[in-house]
ZAZA-564156 format. One line per 8 residues: for each residue z negated, y, x negated of C-alpha. Coordinates in steps of 0.5 Angstrom, whole numbers. Each point is the difference from the previous one (the first is absolute). Example, Ala and Ser with C-alpha at 12.3 -4.5 7.8 and 13.67 -1.06 7.14 Angstrom:
<rs>
-16:-9:-25 ~ 2:7:-2
</rs>
This chain:
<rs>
0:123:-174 ~ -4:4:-4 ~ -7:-2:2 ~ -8:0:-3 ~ -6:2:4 ~ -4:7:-1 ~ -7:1:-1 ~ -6:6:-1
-7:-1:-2 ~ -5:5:1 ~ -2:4:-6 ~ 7:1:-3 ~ 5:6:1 ~ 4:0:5 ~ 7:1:0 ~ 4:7:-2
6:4:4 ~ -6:3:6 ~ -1:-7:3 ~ -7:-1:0 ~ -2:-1:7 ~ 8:-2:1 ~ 0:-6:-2 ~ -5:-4:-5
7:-3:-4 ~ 2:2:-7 ~ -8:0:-3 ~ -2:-1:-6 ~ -2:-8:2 ~ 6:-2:1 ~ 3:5:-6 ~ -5:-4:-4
3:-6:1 ~ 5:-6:-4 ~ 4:-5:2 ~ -2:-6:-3 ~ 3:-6:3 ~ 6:0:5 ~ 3:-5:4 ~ 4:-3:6
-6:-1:4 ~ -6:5:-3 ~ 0:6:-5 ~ -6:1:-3 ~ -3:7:-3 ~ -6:2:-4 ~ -3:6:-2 ~ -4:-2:-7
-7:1:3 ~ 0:-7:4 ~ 3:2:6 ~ 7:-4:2 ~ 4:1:6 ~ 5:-5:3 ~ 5:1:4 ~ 1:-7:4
8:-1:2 ~ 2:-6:4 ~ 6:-1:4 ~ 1:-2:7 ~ 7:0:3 ~ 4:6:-1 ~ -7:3:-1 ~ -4:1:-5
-9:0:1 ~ -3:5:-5 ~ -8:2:-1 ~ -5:3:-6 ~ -6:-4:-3 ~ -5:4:-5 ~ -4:-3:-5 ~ -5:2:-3
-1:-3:-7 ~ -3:6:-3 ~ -9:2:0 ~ 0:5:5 ~ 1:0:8 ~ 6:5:2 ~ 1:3:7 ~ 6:-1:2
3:7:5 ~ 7:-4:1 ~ 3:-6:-2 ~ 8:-2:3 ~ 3:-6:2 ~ 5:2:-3 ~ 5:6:-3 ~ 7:1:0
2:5:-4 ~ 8:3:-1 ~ 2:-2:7 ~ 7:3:2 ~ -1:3:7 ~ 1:7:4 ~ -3:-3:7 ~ -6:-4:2
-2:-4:6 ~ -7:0:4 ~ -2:-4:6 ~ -5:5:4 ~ -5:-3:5 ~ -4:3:4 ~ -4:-3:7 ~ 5:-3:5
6:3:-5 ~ 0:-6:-6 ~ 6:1:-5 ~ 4:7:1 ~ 4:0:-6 ~ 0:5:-4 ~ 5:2:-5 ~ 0:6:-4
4:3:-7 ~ -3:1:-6 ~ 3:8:1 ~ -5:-1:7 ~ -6:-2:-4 ~ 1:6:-6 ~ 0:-6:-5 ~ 6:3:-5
-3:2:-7 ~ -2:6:-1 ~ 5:5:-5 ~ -4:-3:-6 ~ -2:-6:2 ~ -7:1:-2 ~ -4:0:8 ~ -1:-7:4
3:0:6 ~ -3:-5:5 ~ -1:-3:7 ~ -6:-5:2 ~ -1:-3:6 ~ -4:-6:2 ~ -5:-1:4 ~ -8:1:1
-4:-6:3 ~ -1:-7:3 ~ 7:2:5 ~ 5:-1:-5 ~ 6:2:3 ~ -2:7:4 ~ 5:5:-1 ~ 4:-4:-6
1:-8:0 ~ -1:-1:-8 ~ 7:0:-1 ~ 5:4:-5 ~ 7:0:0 ~ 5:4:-5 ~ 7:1:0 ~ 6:2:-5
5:2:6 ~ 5:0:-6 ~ 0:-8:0 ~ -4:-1:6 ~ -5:-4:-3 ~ -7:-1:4 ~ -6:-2:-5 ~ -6:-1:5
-8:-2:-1 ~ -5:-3:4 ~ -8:1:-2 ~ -4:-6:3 ~ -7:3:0 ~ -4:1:6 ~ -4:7:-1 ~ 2:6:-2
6:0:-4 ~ 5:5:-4 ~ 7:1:-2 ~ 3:5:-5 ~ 7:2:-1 ~ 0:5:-7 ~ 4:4:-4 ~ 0:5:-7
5:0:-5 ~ 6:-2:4 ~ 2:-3:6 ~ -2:-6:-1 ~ -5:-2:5 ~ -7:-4:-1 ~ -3:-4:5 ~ -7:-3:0
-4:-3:5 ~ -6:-4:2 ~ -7:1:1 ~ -2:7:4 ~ -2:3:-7 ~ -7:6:-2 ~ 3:6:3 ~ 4:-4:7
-4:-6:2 ~ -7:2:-4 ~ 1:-6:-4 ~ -4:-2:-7 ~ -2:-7:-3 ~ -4:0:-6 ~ 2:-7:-5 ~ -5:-3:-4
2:-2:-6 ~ 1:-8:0 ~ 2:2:7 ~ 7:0:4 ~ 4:4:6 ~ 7:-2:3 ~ 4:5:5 ~ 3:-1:7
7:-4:-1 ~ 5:4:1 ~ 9:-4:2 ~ 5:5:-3 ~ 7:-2:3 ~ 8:4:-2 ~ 5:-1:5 ~ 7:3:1
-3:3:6 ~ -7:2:4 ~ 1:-6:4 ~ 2:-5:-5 ~ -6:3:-5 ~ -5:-2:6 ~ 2:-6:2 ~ -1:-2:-7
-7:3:2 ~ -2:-3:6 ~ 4:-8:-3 ~ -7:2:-5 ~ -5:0:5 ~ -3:-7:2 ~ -5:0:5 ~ -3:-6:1
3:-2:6 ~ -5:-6:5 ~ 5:-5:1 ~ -2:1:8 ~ 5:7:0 ~ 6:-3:-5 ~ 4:1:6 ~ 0:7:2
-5:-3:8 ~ 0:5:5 ~ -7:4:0 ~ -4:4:7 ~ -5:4:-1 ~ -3:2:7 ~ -2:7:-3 ~ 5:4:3
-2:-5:6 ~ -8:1:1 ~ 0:6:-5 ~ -6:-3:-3 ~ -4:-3:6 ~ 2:-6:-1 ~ -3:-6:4 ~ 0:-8:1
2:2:7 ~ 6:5:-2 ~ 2:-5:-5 ~ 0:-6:3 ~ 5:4:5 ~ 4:2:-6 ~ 1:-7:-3 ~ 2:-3:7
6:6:1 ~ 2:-2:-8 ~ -1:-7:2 ~ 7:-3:-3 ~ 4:5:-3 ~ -1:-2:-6 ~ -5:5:-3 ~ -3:-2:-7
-7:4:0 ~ -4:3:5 ~ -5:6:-4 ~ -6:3:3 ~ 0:6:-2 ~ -7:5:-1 ~ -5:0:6 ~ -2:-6:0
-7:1:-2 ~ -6:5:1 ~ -2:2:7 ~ 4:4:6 ~ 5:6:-3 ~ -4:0:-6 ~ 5:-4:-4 ~ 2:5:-5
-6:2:-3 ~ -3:-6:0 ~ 5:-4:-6 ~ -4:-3:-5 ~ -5:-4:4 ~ 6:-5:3 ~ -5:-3:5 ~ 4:-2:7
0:4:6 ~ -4:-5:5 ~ 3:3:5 ~ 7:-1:-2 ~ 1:-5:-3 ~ -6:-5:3 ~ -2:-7:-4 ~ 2:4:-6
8:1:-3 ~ 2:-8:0 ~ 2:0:7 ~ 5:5:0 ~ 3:-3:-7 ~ 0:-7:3 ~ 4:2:6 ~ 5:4:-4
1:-6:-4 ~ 0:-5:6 ~ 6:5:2 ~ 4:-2:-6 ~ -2:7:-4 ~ -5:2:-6 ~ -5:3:0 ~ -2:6:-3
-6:5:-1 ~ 0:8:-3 ~ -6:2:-4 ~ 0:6:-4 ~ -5:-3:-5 ~ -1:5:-6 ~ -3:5:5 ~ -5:2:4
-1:4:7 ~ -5:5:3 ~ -4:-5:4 ~ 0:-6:-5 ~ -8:-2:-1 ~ 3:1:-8 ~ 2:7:1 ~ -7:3:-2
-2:-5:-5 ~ 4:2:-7 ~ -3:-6:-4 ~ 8:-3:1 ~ 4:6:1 ~ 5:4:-6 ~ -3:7:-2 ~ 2:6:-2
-6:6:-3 ~ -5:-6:2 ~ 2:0:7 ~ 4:-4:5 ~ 8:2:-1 ~ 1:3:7 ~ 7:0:3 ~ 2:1:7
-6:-4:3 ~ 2:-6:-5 ~ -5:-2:-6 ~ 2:-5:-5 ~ -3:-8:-3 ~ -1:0:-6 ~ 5:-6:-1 ~ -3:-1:-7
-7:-2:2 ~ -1:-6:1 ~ -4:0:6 ~ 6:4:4 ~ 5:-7:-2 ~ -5:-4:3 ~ -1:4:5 ~ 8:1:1
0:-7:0 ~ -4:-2:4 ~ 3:5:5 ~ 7:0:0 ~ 1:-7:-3 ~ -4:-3:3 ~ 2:3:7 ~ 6:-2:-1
-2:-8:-3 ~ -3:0:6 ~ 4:2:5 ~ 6:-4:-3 ~ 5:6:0 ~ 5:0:-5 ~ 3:7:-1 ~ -5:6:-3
2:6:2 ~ -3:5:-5 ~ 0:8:1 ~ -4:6:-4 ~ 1:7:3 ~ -3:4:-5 ~ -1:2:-8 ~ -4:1:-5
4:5:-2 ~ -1:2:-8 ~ -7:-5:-1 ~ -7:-2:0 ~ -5:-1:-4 ~ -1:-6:-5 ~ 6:-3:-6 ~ 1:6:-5
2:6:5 ~ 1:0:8 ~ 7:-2:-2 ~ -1:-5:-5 ~ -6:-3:7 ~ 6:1:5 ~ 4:-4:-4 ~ -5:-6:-1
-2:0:8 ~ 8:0:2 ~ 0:-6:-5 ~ -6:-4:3 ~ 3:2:7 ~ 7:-5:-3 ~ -4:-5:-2 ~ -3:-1:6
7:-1:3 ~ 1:-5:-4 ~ -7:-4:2 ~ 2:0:7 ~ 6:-4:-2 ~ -4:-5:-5 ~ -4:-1:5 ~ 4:1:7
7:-5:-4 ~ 6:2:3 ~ -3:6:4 ~ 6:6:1 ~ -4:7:-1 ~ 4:6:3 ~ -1:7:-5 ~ -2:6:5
-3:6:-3 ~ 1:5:6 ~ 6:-2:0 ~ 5:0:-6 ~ -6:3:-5 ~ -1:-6:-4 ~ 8:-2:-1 ~ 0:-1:-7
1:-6:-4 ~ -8:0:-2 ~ -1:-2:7 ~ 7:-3:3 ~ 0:-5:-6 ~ -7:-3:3 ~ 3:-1:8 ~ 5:-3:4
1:6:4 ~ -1:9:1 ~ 0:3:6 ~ 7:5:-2 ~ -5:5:4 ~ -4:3:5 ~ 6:3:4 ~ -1:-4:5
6:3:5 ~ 3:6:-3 ~ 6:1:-1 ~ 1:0:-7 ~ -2:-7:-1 ~ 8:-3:-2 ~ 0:6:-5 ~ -8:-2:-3
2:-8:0 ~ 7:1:-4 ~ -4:6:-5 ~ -4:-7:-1 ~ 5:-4:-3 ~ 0:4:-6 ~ -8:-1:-1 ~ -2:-6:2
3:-8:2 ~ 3:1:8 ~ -3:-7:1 ~ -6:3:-2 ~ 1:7:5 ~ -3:-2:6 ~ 4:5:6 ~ -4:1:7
5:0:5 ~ -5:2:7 ~ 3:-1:7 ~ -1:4:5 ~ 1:-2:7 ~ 4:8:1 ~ 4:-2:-5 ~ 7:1:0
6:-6:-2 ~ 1:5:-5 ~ -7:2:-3 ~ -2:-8:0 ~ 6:-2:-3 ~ 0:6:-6 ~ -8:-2:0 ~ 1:-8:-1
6:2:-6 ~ -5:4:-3 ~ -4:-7:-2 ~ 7:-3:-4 ~ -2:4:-5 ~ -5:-3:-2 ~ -5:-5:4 ~ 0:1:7
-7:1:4 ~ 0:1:8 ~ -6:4:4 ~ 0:3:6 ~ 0:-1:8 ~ 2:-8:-1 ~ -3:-1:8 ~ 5:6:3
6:-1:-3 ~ 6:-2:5 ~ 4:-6:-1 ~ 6:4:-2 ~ -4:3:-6 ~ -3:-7:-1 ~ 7:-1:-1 ~ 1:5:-5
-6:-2:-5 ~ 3:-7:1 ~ 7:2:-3 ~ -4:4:-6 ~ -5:-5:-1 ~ 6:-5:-1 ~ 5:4:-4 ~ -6:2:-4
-2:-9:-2 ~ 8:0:-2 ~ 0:6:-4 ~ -7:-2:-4 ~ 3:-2:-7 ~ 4:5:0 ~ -6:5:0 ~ -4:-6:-3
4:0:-6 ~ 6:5:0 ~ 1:5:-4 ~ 1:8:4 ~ 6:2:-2 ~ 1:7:3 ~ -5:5:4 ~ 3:6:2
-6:4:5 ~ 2:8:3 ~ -6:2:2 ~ -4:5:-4 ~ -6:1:6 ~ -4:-6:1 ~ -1:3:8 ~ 5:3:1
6:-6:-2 ~ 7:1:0 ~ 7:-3:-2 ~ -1:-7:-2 ~ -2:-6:-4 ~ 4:-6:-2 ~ -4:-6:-5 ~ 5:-6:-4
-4:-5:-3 ~ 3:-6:-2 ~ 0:-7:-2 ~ 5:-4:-4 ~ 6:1:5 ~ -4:1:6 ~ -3:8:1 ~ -5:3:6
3:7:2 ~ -6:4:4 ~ 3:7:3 ~ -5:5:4 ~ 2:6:4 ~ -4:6:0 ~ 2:8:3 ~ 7:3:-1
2:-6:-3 ~ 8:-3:-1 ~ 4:-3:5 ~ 2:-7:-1 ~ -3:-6:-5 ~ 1:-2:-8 ~ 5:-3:-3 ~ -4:-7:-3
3:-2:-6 ~ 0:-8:3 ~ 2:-3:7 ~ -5:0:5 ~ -2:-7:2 ~ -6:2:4 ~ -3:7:4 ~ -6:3:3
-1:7:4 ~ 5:5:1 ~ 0:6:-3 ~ 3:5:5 ~ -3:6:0 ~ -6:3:-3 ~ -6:-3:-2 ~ 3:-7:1
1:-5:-5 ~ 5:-6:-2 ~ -1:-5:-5 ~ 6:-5:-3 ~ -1:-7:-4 ~ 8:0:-4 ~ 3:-4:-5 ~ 3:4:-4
8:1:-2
</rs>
């Protein structure tokens, strides 16, 4: 593995071969640079002019964690327009991977040839070819996860990266003089994420960690990937709980009332936690514009929210709480006041009738922790829910540039994480961005649990659920089942085997479900505890999907994940799809579901051959 960093300062020329504007690689700054020191666990390099560069290396498992460091030794301050956190450079590759994202739709895989991309050399090797993507703004995962994959179909081998920042971010696969590739990423740079950062001299600055891992195939090389993520896990959720979040239940008119009559309906069957999701506060229907102030709605929930997290506890279930902290809606008493709040041009940053604290200020912690962590001290809940439902898009004022100020209020916003779990021990805390917007490893590292998505009850769930396994850790990948009273066996079952990829969340007409569909949820919910260590700490193994439209899903879908001897196999039928069920490569020795006809689903625990 050949493998440094890149970097550009401000002022230096750019790279030749029509690139400017293309890719900020190549520069006169990193030409400038000497290896000096190389070793196992860093390689150093200098310019002569004070500044030194260290490509930090560390291992973990089959993975290896990489990032950049500059400092500046030198008499002058420099502005940096791009610095890596790594660069791999020769890589023998003629397909890459991409894990595509958008709302309600999280982790399409994408693959594509180099011949696809127009990334071959040019007849005299002298112009640069290049694709760079990435993304701009404070929901990290839109459009792409920050994820690369490359493949050498001659040998099968699989080289995959993982970016952990938690704003705008970039990735880039290049080529000039011949076919070899270079790929470098790290920090969206200058010309993507509108990104510099001035280094004063005595001064220093350290990129995003990025985690490299090779395997024999794409699978192989991401659970590499995913076996080096660790996320803080609270020893409360070590066990794979059951959760219900009564959202698709009251559809955010939650109550004391309609939660105490969910509790007694939940009452028994062995459910972990109970969420109260948003609408809690305000007043009337005008709970979504009113995020930011977090006063309870008196009406709903009358003598304050302790009552109803006291009920749920004494129905053997833990309480939870959503808010979306970082944000404030229309009729906050804060929305007219800028004193607080992120700017761009001088003006509070707008979007979508949402503005944003400004999570560096100090009177917005205390404030925050006031609110949230206080409520939730007070109230005795032991689950958070945190949402964040829009974006800051390419930045804000203050730092060195808008993108240099997104970056540091993202940053703030992660320590804010960590001040709910110092001061709240033990408390689990789900990663909600609109659904999948924030599942990276910037935040998932912070959390015990994700909401997989904002499909709610689509159809696609099964296909979004596994395309997570290559993203992010299942026992993390929090997967709605929502049941409803018109529901189907088939539509219950194939909604209930959606959650073995990943945790399993029940919503919906709890109140209205006959004994027979009871019955089914009952069965669902016990073959999914025999199955939890499998999907805890197995390792997926095989992912075959059909569909090409989310909307209009047909064929099939079939997902093997293993543990030692013992495999999960989860089949999903969709339109038009084949007569007849998998072959597993095991004996089954326990079954939920029947996959007869379309749009049904089957799952099998097997012990293999």
């Amino acid at each position: 593995m050949n493998l440094c960093t890149e970097m550009k300062l401000l002022g230096d020329e750019y790279a030749p071969g029509f690139s400017c504007g293309l890719s900020l690689g190549r520069s006169a700054t990193i030409q400038g640079f000497s290896l000096r020191q190389e070793g196992e666990t860093q390689d150093r390099y200098e310019n002569g002019k004070g500044l030194a560069l260290t490509l930090h290396k560390e291992k973990d498992g089959d993975a290896l964690r990489v990032w950049t460091q500059l400092e500046n030794n030198g008499r002058e301050t420099v502005t940096l327009e791009m610095l890596a956190s790594f660069a791999l450079k020769e890589v023998k590759a003629d397909a890459i991977y991409r894990l595509q994202s958008y709302w309600s739709g999280e982790g399409k895989l994408r693959r594509e040839t180099l011949f696809d991309l127009f990334l071959e050399p040019s007849w005299s090797g002298h112009g640069v070819r290049a694709e760079r993507f990435g993304n701009v703004g404070s929901m990290p995962v839109r459009k792409y996860f920050p994820f690369l994959a490359l493949e050498d179909s001659e040998t099968g081998r699989v080289t995959a990266i993982q970016l952990y920042g938690g704003a705008s971010w970039q990735m880039e696969v290049s080529l000039r003089e011949n076919e070899l590739v270079t790929v470098t990423g790290g920090l969206a740079d200058r010309e993507l994420g509108h990104w510099t950062r001035k280094v004063a001299p005595g001064e220093s600055f350290t990129t995003p960690q990025a985690v490299i891992a090779e395997g024999a195939s794409l699978y192989e090389a991401c659970a590499k990937l995913l076996a080096a993520q660790h996320p803080q896990i609270s020893p409360v959720d070590d066990h794979m709980g059951i959760l219900f979040n009564e959202y698709c239940t009251t559809w955010g008119n939650a109550s004391l009332e309609n939660v105490k009559k969910i509790c007694d309906r939940l009452e028994g069957k062995g459910i972990q936690f109970f969420v109260i999701d948003c609408g809690w506060y305000g007043q009337g229907e005008d709970w979504p514009l009113s995020v930011g102030d977090w006063d309870v709605n008196p009406e709903r929930f009358p003598g304050g929210l302790k009552l109803a997290a006291d009920y749920i506890r004494s129905k053997g279930m833990i309480p939870g709480l959503w808010f979306e902290m970082e944000t404030l809606g229309t009729k906050s008493r804060w929305y007219n006041d800028p004193t607080h709040l992120v700017k761009r041009d001088g003006v509070p940053l707008t979007v979508g009738g949402r503005r944003f604290w400004d999570m560096e200020d100090p009177w917005v912690v205390d404030y925050l922790t006031e609110k949230v962590i206080g409520q939730l001290k007070e109230g005795g809940f032991g689950y958070l829910k945190v949402d964040y439902n829009e974006t800051m898009g390419m930045g804000c004022d203050g730092g060195d540039s808008l993108g240099d100020s997104l970056q540091r209020k993202v940053e703030a916003s992660r320590r804010f994480y960590q001040k709910i779990r110092e001061e709240i021990p033990g408390i689990v805390i789900e990663n909600c961005s609109s659904g999948g917007h924030r599942l990276c490893p910037a935040f998932m590292e912070l959390v015990s649990q994700a909401s997989f998505s904002d499909a709610h009850e689509t159809t696609s769930i099964p296909l979004i659920a596994a395309n997570l396994h290559r993203a992010i850790r299942p026992e993390q990948s929090q997967i709605w089942s929502v049941l409803r009273a018109a529901d189907s066996p088939e539509r219950l079952t194939y909604s209930l085997a959606a959650t073995l990829l990943g945790r399993m969340c029940l919503s919906g007409d709890v109140h209205h479900l006959s004994p027979e569909q009871w019955d089914i949820v009952d069965q669902g919910m016990a073959f999914y505890r025999q199955a939890a260590d499998i999907i805890q700490h197995g390792v997926t193994v095989l992912h075959q999907s059909d569909p090409k439209s989310y909307n209009h899903l047909q064929g099939e879908q079939l997902v093997l994940r293993e543990l030692g001897n013992r495999g999960l196999a989860v089949y999903h039928r969709f339109e038009h799809s084949k007569e007849g069920l998998p072959v597993l490569p095991g004996r089954v020795v326990a079954q939920f579901g029947d996959a007869h006809q379309d749009f049904s689903a089957q799952a099998w625990i097997y012990e293999k051959n």
